[in-house]
Structure formats: C-alpha cells, structure tokens
KEKEBA-476750 format. One line per field, with one value per residue (C-alpha): x, y, z; residue in three letters. Coordinates in nm, 3 decimals, always signed. Layout:
px <- X:... .
py <- Y:... .
pz <- Z:... .
r <- Ala:... .
! end
This chain:
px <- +0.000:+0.090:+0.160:+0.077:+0.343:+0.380:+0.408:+0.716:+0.777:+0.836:+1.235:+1.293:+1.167:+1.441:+1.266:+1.108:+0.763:+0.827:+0.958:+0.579:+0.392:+0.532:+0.567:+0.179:+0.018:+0.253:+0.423:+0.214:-0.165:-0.329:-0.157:-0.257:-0.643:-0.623:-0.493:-0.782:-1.056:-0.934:-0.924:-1.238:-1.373:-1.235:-1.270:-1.675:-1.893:-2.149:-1.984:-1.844:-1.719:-1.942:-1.847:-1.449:-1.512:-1.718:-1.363:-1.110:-1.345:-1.337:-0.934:-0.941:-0.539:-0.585:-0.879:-0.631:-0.337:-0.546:-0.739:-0.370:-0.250:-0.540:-0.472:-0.088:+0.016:+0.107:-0.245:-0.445:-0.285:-0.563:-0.640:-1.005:-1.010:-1.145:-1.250:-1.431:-1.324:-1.632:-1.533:-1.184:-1.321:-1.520:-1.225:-0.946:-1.109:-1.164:-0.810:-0.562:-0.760:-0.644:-0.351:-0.325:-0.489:-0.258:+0.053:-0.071:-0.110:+0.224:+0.426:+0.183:+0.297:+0.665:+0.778:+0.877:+1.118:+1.338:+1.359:+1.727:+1.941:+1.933:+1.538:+1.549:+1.741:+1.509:+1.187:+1.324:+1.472:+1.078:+0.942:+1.143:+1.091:+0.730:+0.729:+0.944:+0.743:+0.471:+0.542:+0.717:+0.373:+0.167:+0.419:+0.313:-0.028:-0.079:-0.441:-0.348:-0.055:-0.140:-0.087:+0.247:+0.297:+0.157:+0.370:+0.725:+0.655:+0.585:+0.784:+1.050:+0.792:+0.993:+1.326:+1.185:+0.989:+1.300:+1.491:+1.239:+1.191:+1.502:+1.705:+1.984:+1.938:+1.958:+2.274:+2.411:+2.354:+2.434:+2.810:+2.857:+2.722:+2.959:+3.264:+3.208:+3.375:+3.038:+2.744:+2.422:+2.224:+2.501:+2.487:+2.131:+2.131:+2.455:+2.211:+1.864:+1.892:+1.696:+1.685:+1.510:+1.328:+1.208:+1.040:+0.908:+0.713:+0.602:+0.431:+0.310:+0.129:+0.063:-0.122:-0.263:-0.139:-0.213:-0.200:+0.083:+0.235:+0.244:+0.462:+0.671:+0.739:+0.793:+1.060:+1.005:+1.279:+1.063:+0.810:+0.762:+0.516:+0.562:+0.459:+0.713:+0.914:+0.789:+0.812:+1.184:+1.278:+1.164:+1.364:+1.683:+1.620:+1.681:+2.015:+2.152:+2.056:+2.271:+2.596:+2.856:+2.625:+2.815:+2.783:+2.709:+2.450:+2.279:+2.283:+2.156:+1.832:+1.785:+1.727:+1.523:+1.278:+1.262:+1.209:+0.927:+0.770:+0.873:+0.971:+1.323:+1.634:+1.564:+1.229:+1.309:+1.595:+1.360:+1.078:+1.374:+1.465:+1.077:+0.988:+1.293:+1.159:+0.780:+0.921:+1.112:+0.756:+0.563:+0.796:+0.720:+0.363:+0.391:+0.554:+0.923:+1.120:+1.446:+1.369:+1.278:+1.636:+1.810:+1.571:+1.718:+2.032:+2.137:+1.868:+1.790:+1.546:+1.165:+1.129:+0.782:+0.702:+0.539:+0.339:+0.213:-0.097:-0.420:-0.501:-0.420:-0.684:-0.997:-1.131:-1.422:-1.618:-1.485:-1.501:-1.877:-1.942:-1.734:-1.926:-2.247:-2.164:-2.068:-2.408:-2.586:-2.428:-2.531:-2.897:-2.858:-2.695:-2.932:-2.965:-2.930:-2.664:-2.841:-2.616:-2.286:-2.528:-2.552:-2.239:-2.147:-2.404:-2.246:-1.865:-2.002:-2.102:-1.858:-1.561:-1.702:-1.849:-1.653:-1.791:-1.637:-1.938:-2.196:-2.451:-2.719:-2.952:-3.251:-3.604:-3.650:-3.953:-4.133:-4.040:-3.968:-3.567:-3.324:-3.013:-2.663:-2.676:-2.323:-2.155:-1.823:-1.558:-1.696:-1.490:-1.580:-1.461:-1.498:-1.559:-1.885:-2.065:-2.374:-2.578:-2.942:-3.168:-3.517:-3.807:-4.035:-4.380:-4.450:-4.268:-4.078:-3.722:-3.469:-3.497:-3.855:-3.842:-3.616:-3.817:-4.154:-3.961:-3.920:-3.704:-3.423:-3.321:-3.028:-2.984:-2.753:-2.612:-2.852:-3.166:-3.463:-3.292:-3.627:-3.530:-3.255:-3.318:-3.030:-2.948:-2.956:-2.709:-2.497:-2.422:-2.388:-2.365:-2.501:-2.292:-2.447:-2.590:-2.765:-3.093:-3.277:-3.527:-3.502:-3.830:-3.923:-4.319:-4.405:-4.333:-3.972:-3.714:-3.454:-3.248:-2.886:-2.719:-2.391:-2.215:-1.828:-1.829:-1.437:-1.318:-1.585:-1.590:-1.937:-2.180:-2.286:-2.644:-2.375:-2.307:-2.695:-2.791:-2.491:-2.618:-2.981:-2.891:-2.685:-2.985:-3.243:-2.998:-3.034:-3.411:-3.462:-3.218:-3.438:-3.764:-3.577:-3.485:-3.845:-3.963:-3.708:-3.870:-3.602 .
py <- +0.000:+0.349:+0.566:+0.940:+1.206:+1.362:+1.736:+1.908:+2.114:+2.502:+2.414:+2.139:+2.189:+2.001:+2.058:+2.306:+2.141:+2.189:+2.550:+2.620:+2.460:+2.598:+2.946:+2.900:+2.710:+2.790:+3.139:+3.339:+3.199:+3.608:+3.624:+3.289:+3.443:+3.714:+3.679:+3.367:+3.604:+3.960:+3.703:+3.505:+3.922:+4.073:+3.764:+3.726:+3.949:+3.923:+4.042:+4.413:+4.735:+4.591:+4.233:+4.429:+4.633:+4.349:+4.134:+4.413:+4.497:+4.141:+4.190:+4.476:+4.519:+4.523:+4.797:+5.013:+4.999:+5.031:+5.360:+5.466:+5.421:+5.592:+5.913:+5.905:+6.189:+5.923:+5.796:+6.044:+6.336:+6.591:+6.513:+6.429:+6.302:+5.893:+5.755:+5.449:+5.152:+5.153:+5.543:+5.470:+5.247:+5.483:+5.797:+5.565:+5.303:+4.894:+4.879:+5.118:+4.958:+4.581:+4.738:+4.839:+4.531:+4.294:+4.506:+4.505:+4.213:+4.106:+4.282:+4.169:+3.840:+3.867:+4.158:+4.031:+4.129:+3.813:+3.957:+3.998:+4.199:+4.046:+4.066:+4.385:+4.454:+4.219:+4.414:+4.793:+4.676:+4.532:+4.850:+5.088:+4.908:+4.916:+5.288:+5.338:+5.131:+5.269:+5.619:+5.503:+5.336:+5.653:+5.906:+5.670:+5.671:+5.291:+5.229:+4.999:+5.128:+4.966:+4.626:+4.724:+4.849:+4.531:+4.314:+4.516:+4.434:+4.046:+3.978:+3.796:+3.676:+3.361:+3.547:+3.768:+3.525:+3.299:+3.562:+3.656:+3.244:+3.117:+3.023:+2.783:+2.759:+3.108:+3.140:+2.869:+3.064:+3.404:+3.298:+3.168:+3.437:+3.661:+3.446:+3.607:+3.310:+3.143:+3.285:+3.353:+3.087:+2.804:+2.849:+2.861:+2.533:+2.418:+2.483:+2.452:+2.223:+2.484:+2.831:+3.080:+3.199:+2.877:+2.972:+3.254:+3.057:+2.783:+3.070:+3.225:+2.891:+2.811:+3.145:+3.153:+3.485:+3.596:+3.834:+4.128:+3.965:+3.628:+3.757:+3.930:+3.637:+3.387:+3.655:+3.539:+3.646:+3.590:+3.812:+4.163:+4.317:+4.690:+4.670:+4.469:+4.684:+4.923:+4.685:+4.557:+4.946:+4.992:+4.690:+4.878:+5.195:+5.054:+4.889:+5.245:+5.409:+5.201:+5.382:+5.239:+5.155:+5.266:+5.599:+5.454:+5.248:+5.526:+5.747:+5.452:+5.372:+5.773:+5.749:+5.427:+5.587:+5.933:+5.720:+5.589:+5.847:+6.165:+6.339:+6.531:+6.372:+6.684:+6.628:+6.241:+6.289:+6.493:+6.216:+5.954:+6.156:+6.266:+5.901:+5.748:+5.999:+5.806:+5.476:+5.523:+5.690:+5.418:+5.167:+5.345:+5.337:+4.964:+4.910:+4.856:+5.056:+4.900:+4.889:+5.232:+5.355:+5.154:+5.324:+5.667:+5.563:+5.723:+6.013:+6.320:+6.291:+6.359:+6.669:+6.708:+6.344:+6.461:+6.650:+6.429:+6.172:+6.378:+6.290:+6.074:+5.785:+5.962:+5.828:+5.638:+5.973:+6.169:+5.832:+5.791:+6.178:+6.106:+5.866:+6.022:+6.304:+6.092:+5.904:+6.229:+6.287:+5.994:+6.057:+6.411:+6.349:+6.251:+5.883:+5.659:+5.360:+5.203:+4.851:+5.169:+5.275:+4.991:+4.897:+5.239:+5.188:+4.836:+4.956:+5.282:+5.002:+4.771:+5.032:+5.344:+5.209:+4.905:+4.609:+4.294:+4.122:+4.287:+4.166:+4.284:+3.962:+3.963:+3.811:+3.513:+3.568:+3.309:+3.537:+3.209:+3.278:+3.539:+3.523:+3.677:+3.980:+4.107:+4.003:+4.164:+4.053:+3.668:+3.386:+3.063:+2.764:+2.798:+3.138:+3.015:+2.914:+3.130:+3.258:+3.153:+3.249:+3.010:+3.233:+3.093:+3.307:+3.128:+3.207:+3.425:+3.413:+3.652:+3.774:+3.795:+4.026:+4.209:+4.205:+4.308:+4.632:+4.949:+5.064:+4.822:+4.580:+4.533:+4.195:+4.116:+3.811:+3.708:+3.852:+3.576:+3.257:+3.167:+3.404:+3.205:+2.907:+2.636:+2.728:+3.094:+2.989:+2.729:+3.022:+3.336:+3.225:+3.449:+3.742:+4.103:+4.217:+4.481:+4.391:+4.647:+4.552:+4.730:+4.856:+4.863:+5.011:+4.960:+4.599:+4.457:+4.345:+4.225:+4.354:+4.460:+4.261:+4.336:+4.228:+4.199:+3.849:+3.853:+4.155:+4.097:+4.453:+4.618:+4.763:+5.109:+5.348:+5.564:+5.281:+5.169:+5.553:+5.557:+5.221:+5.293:+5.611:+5.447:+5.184:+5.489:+5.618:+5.276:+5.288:+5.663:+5.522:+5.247:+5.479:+5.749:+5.451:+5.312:+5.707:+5.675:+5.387:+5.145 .
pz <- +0.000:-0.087:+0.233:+0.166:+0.182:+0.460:+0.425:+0.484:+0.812:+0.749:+0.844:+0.600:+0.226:+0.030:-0.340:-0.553:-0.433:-0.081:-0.101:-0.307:-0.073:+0.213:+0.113:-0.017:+0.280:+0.627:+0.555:+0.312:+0.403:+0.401:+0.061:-0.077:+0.012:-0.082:-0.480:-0.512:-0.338:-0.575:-0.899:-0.846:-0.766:-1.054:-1.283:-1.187:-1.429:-1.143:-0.872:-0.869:-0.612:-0.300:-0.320:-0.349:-0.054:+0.140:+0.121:+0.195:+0.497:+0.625:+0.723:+0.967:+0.889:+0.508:+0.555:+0.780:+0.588:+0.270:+0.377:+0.522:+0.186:-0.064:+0.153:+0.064:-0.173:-0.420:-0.422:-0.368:-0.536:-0.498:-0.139:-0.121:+0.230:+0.200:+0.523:+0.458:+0.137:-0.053:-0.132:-0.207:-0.504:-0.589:-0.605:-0.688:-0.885:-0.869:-1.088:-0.811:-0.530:-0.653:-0.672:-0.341:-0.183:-0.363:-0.263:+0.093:+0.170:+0.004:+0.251:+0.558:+0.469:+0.462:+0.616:+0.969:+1.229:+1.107:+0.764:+0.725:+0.503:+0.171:+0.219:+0.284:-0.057:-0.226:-0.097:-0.200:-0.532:-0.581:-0.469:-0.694:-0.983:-0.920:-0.891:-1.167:-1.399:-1.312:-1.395:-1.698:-1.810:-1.682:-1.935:-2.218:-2.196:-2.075:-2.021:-1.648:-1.557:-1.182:-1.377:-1.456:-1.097:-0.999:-1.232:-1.136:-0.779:-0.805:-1.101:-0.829:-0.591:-0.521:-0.496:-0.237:-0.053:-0.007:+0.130:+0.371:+0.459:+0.425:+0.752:+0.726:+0.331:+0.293:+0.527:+0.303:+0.022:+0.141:+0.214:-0.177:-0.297:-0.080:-0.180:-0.527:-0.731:-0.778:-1.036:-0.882:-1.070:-0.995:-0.613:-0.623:-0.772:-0.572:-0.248:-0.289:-0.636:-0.812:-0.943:-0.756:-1.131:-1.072:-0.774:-0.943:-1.178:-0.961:-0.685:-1.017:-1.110:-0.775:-0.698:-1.054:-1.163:-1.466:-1.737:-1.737:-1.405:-1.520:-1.839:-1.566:-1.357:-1.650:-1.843:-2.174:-2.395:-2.700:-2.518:-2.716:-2.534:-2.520:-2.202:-2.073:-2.198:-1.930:-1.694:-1.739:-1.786:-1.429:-1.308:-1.547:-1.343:-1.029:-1.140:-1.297:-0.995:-0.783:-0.646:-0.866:-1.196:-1.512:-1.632:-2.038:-1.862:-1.687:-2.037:-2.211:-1.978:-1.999:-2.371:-2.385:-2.159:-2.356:-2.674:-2.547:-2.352:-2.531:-2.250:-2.267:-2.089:-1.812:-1.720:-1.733:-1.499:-1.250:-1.269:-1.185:-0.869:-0.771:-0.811:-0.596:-0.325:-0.363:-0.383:-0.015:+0.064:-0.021:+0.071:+0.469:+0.431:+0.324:+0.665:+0.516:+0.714:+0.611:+0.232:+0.222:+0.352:+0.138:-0.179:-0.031:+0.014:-0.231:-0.317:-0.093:+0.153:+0.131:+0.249:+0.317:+0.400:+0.760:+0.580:+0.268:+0.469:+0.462:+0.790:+1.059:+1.168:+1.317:+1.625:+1.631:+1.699:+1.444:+1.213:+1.281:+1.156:+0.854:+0.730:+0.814:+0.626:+0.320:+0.359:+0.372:+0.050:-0.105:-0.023:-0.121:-0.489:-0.718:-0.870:-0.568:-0.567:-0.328:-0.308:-0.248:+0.023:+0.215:+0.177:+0.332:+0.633:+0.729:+0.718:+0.932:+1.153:+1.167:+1.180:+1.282:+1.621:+1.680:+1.553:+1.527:+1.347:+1.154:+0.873:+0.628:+0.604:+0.353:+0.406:+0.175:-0.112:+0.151:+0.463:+0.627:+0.632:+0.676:+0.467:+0.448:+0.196:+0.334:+0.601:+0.781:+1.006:+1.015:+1.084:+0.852:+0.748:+0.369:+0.164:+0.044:+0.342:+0.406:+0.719:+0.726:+1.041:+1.026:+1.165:+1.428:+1.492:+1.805:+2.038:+1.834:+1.818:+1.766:+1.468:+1.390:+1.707:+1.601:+1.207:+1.391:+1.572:+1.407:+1.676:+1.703:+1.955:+2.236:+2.362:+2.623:+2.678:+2.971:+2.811:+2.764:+2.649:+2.503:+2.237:+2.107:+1.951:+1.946:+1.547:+1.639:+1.930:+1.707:+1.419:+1.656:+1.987:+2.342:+2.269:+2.325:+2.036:+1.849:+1.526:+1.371:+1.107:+0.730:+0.544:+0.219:+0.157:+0.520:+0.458:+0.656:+0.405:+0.622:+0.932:+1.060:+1.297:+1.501:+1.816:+1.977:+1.956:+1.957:+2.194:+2.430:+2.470:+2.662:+2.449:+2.550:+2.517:+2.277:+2.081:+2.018:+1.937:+1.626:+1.541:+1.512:+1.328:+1.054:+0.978:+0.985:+0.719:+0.537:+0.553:+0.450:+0.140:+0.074:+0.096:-0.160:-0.377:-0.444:-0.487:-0.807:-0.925:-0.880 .
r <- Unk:Unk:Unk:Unk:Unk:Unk:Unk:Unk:Unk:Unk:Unk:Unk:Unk:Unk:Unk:Unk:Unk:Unk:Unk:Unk:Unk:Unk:Unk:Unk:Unk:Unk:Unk:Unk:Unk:Unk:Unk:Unk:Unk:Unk:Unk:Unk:Unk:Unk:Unk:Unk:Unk:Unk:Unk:Unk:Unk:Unk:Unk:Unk:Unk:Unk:Unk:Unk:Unk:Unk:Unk:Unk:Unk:Unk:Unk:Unk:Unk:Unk:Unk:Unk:Unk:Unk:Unk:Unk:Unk:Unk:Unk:Unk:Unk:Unk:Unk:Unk:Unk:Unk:Unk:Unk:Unk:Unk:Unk:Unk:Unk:Unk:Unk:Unk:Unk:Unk:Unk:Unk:Unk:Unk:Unk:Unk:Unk:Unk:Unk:Unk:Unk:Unk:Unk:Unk:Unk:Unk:Unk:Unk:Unk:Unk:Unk:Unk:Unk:Unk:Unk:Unk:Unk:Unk:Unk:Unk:Unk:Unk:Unk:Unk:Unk:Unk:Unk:Unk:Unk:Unk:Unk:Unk:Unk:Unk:Unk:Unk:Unk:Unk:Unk:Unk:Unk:Unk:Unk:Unk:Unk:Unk:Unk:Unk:Unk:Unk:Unk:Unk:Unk:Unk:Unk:Unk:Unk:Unk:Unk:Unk:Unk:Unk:Unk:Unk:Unk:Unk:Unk:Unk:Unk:Unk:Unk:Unk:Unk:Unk:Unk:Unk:Unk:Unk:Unk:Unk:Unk:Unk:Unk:Unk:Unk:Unk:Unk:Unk:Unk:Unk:Unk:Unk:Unk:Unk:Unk:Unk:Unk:Unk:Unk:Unk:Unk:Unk:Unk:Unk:Unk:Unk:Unk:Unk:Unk:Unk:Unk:Unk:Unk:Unk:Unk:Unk:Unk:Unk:Unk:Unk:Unk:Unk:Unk:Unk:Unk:Unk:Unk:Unk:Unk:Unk:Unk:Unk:Unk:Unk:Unk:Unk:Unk:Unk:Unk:Unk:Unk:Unk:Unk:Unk:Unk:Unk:Unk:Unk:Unk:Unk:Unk:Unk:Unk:Unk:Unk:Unk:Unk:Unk:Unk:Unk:Unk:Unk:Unk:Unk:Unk:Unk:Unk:Unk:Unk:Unk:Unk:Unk:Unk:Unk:Unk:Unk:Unk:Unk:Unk:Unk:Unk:Unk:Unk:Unk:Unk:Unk:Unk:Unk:Unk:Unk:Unk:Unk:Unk:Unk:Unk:Unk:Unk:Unk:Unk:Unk:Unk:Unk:Unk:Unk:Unk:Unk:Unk:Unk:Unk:Unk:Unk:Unk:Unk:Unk:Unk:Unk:Unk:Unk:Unk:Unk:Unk:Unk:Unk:Unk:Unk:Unk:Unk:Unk:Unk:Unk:Unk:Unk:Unk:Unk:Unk:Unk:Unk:Unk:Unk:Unk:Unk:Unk:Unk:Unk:Unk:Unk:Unk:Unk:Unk:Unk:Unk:Unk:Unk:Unk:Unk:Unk:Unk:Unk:Unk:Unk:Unk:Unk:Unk:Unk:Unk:Unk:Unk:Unk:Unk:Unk:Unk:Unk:Unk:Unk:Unk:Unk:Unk:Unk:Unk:Unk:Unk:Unk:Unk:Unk:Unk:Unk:Unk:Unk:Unk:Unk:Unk:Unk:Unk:Unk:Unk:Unk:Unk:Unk:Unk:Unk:Unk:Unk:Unk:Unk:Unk:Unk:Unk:Unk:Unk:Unk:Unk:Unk:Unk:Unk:Unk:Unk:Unk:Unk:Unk:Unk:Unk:Unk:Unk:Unk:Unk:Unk:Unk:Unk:Unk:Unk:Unk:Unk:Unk:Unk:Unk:Unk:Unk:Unk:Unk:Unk:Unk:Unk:Unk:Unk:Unk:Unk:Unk:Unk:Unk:Unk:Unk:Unk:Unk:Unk:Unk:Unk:Unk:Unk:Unk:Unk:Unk:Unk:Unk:Unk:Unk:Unk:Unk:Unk:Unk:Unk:Unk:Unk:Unk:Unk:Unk:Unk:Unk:Unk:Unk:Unk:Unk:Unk:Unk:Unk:Unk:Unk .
! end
C-alpha cells in the first residue's frame, strides 16, 4: 500500500515542491487568500465594487493599511479626504484599489522582524521598480498602468519570498554568494537544487497569476510586449541608480525611456529623482522601514514626507461623523446607488463604532428565512458558506423580534434565552448584540445585525444611538430609492 506524503515542516523543504507549498500554505496563508478572493472578484462578471469592498473589509489590517494608503500623496494626489473603502473604489477606482490590496497584503505576509538583510534589498529593489514602472507606463499613456505596478513588484515573488523564509538555506547561500567566485544561478542550484526563477514561476502557477504579471514572472525572452518593456525598464532603473552603476549604462536607460515616452532627458531625470523619493515613501507606508532607507540611500530625503498623509486615523467619533456626512451625501446626490449605500451603512457600523461582526440579512420571497446579503468581520470555514436564520412566529425568536420592531433591539447576553433558539445559538452564539429591522413600503425586508463576539468589549447606550442612526440612514435610502422607481 501506498503511504501518503507527509508534508514538509516550514524548516525542511528540500525541493522546488516543498519550497511552493510551504511558502503558499505555512508562511504566506493572508496572501494565498487574498490573490484567489481579488481574482475570483475581478474575474466574476457578477460580482463588482461591493463584493471588493465586502472582502477588503473582512481583514481589519488590510482595511487600515489600505485607507492609510489611498490618503498618501502618491495615491491620492488631490487630497479628497477617504474615510471608509467603498469610497476609495469609488475615487481611486476597482483597478488602483487591486492594486493596493494585492501590494498590501504582500508585505503583511513577509515583512517580519526576522527579515534579514538580503530581504530587505530584495523588498526595495521590488518596490522601486514598481514605482518606476509605473510612472514610466503613466508618461506613455498605458491604459493599467497599476498592472504594470503590480507586475514590477511580483515579477520575483519567489526570490523575495525565499529571502524573507530562508534560515539555514539562505545562510548557506548568502556565504557563496559573498565568496564572489560562484554565479548567482550556480549556487542557487549548488544549495537549494533549483533556481530561484524557478520559484518565481512555480508561486506564479501556484497562486494563478495571470496576465501582465504572469509575463513578468515567467521573463520570456521571446516576449515583445511593449509593455514589458515598461516593466523591465523599471527593473533597469533601479540597477543604474545604484551607487557604482556605469555611467554609459545610466545614459543609455535615460534614452530608452525618452524614446518611449517623449519626454526630454531633463524632465526624465527629475521624474527619476521625484519618483525614488515616492518609492522610499511608499515603501514606509507599506511598513518597510528597512527597504525604504536603502531606496534613499542614495537620493535626498523627502522633504515634506510629515506633511504628505491627509489625515491621521480619526477616532471612532470623528469616524462615525465622517461617514455620516458621506451618507448624507449619497442621499442628497441625485440617482441613488443604493447597493454603495448599504455597503457604506455596514462599514459605518462595523468600523465606525466598533464592531467585530456585523450583517445585512434579507427576508427570503417566503419570509420564512433570513439570509446573508453582506456580512463583515466573520470567521468561517470555507468562503462560500452562508448565514441563514429560520423564523419561528410562536414564540418568536430573535430575529422575527427584532423584524416586527421598528425601533431596534439590544440583547444582552442574559436577556430571555427563550429568544434564542439552538441554530440561532450554534451560528452566533449568546454574545451582546444589536438587530434592527429594514423597510421597504411599510413591509420589513430584512435587518442589521452586530455584536463583539471577539473583543468581548461592553456595548454602551452611545453605541446603540450611532447604530440605530446608521440603519435609519439605510431605511430613509431604501424609501428614496423606491420614490425613483427602482
């Protein structure tokens, strides 16, 4: 009989197999999510900016350093002040924000306070091609030029993982490599048995990438894509810019990119300069500390960098009044979006008074069941199960309470267990919690739900006022919506 492999421990993958499945499964899980939730998103002609927004907001990390991010300077260029992710898509578009999610959650994964020195270099030389690239493709005219961000940044995904991974193999390796008498590519081999391009393309199979970035990672010689071009000039720039590159080298790069951008060798030589500055920037906001010195190494500082976020976080407060205010202009603006609305009303919610669990569920055409519309911040075992609540009339349970009250409900843990029926108890447990039913024509649609099912943290009187105002919001949208004959 055949025994079944056993899988490889984190400190011994002796193949190119076991270096995939590690990095994939046991060091870069959040990434391994999040590229199959963005590309079964982005791929789905059914889905669109709320089921986006609905999966950022389900990583509280991702949605901080995301919002951190699309009120950088390099981002958000004219400043319009985004508090909440469903109007980032909307301001920066679905195309910058997969940019940004992707890149995020990258460097969540590896950057760690292990990361060593030749990581370090890995991650900024990533970083500045990225940047580079990009504003190469941006001067031409490219239609995505976040692809090509995108596709600079990953194009050594394996490389960079490794390093950040490595232990003993990687000391191994580091001490050829600084004997000098060895190529790269032969100590690789000499150590692991592999090239690390090979661990590129296995991630890049692995993690299905595709398009512009799978090009990238594969380096296809035969590959003529002008915008690879853009791509490998970025990667070029970062190896003239280093402090003992060759002058002829540096002069040649300088015309490639005027050739194809049309700019003059001046202005390309400021926008080389100005976009080393927002590489080291960006590299900081990304939370690599270490990568972004080395970018500056050997540019001047940037200046102004206190000075370039909009805003630091609100408080929950200030948060709360932020979105309100964006609401108000939703209901205020003409045509009403009404799926953006509610989408705004549950991340108010969930972020803006401190929810670790909140849902939109819809009454069934039979009004016999509630189910899931969206759902934040809930733990699952698979991505596609759903959250159905059966209704019972007599007694009635939670939820057709809380459908049969205009007013909203606060249950605390101890309140009448004959409210709580053993599903209701199996799928949310006895946590404090707040409901508020949703109307459509005088007629209940469906209800909010939230609770601190994780933090344990008290609800308050405060906290049940903000939350009955954000679903009066959501019902005055729903009334305004009918009224335009939606």
């Amino acid at each position: 009989m055949n025994k079944t492999p056993t899988v490889p421990t984190v400190a011994d993958p002796s193949t190119l197999e076991d270096w995939t499945h590690m990095l994939r499964e046991q060091e870069m899980p959040i990434f391994s999510s999040t590229v199959q939730t963005i590309h079964d998103i982005i791929g789905d002609e059914r889905k669109g900016a709320m089921d986006l927004a609905t999966a950022i907001l389900q990583d509280p990390n991702l949605t901080a350093k995301l919002l951190k991010l699309s009120n950088s300077l390099y981002y958000n260029p004219y400043r319009k002040k985004i508090v909440t992710v469903s109007r980032a898509i909307v301001i920066l578009g679905i195309d910058v924000i997969r940019e940004l999610v992707l890149a995020c959650s990258f460097f969540e994964a590896i950057l760690s306070p292990r990361n060593k020195r030749r990581a370090h270099e890995e991650i900024a030389q990533a970083i500045h091609a990225a940047v580079h690239a990009k504003a190469i493709a941006v001067a031409t005219g490219d239609d995505y030029p976040e692809e090509v961000f995108i596709a600079a940044l990953l194009q050594n995904i394996g490389r960079i993982a490794f390093w950040c991974f490595c232990r003993e193999q990687g000391e191994r390796l580091e001490a050829l490599l600084a004997d000098g008498h060895i190529p790269q590519d032969v100590a690789e081999r000499q150590v692991l048995g592999f090239k690390l391009s090979e661990l590129d393309v296995s991630l890049c199979r692995s993690w299905n990438l595709k398009g512009l970035i799978e090009e990238a990672i594969r380096k296809h010689p035969q590959v003529m894509d002008p915008r690879m071009r853009i791509v490998n000039l970025g990667c070029e720039v970062v190896g003239v810019l280093k402090e003992k590159a060759d002058p002829k080298s540096y002069d040649a790069c300088l015309e490639r990119i005027t050739a194809i951008t049309g700019q003059t060798r001046d202005e390309v030589k400021q926008s080389l300069r100005t976009h080393t500055d927002a590489a080291a920037h960006i590299a900081r906001q990304f939370g690599a500390v270490e990568a972004a010195e080395l970018i500056q190494r050997k540019a001047r500082r940037f200046a102004e960098e206190a000075s370039t976020a909009i805003a630091a976080v609100p408080d929950r407060k200030e948060l709360q009044f932020q979105i309100l205010q964006e609401i108000s202009g939703i209901l205020s603006g003409g045509t009403l979006d009404i799926s953006f609305l509610l989408e705004m009303v549950l991340e108010g919610i969930q972020r803006g008074i401190g929810m670790d669990r909140t849902m939109f569920a819809v009454l069934s055409p039979d009004r016999a069941t509630l189910r899931e519309k969206v759902a934040l911040g809930w733990r699952r075992d698979s991505p596609l199960q759903t959250i159905a609540f059966p209704l019972i009339q007599s007694p009635p349970n939670l939820f057709q309470q809380a459908l049969d009250s205009r007013e909203g409900d606060w249950i605390s843990s101890d309140h009448d267990g004959r409210l709580r029926t053993a599903h209701d108890v199996a799928v949310v447990g006895r946590h404090p919690c707040f409901l508020m039913s949703m109307y459509s024509e005088d007629k209940p649609i469906g209800l909010i739900y939230c609770d601190r099912a994780y933090t344990g943290q008290p609800l308050t009187e405060e906290d049940f006022r903000a939350f009955r105002h954000f679903v009066q919001q959501a019902n005055i949208g729903l009334a305004l919506y009918r009224l335009q004959g939606r």
